[in-house]
C-alpha positions in Angstrom: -205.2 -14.1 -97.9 -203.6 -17.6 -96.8 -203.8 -15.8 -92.8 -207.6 -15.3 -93.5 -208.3 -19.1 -94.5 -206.6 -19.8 -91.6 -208.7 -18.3 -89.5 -211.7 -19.6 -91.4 -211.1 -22.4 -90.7 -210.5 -23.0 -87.3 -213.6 -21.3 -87.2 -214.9 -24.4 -89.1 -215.7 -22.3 -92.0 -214.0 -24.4 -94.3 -216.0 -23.7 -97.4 -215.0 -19.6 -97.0 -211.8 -20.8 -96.3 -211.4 -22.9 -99.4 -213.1 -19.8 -101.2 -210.5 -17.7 -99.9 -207.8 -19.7 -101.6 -209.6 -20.7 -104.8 -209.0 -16.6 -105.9 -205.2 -17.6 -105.3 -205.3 -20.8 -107.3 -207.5 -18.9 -110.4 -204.3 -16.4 -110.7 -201.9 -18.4 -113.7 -198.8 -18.5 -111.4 -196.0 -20.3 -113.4 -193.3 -19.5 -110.4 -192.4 -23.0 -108.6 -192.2 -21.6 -105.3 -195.9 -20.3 -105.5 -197.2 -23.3 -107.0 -195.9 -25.1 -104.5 -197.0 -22.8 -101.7 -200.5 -22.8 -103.1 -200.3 -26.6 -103.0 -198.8 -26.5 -99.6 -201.4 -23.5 -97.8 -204.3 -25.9 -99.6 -202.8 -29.0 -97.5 -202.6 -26.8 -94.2 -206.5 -25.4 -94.7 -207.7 -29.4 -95.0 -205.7 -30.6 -92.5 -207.5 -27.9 -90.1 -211.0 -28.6 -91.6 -210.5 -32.4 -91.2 -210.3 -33.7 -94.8 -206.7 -35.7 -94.2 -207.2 -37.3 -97.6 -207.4 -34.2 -99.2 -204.6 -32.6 -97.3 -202.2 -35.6 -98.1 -203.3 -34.5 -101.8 -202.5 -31.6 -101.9 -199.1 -31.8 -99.8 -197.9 -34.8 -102.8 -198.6 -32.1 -105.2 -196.4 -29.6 -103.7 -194.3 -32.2 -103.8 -194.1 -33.5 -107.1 -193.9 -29.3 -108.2 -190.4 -29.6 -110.6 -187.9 -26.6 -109.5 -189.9 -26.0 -106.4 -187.2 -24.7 -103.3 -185.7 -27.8 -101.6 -187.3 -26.3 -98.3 -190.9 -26.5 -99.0 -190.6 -29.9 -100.2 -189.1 -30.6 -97.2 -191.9 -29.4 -95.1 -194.5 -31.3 -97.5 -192.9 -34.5 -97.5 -192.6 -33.7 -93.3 -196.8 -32.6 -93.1 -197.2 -36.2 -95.1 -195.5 -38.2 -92.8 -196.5 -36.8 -89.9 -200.5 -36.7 -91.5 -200.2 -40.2 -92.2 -198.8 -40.9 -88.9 -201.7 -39.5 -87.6 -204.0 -41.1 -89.7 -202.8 -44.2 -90.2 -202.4 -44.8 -93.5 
């Protein structure tokens, strides 16, 4: 699913992609890892689509996910920096 909102996306078909990933976040995941991966392919889809504040968002989410794997907060506090690098703020 998270491959298909990909490509959605950088088809600029960011509302199907954002649909695409809605049906992931509606399922009650209680698992760290996937709450954080939600949080992080969220980040990744509005990064692509443009919307930097709402990437930046969703990647301080992932980070602030208790239990989540040391790895993935890695690469979210990584997609911030580098974001806001990019952005400038």
């Amino acid at each position: 699913m998270t491959s298909r909102a990909k490509i959605f996306a950088s088809q600029e078909k960011g509302a199907e992609a954002l649909s695409d990933l809605e049906k992931l976040a509606k399922i009650e995941v209680k698992d760290a890892y996937w709450l954080c991966a939600i949080q992080l392919w969220y980040g990744q889809i509005y990064e692509i689509i443009g919307k930097n504040t709402e990437a930046l968002e969703s990647y301080r989410k992932a980070t602030a996910i208790e239990k989540a794997p040391v790895d993935m907060i890695k690469e979210a506090n990584q997609r911030i920096t580098d974001l806001e690098k990019k952005t400038g703020k």
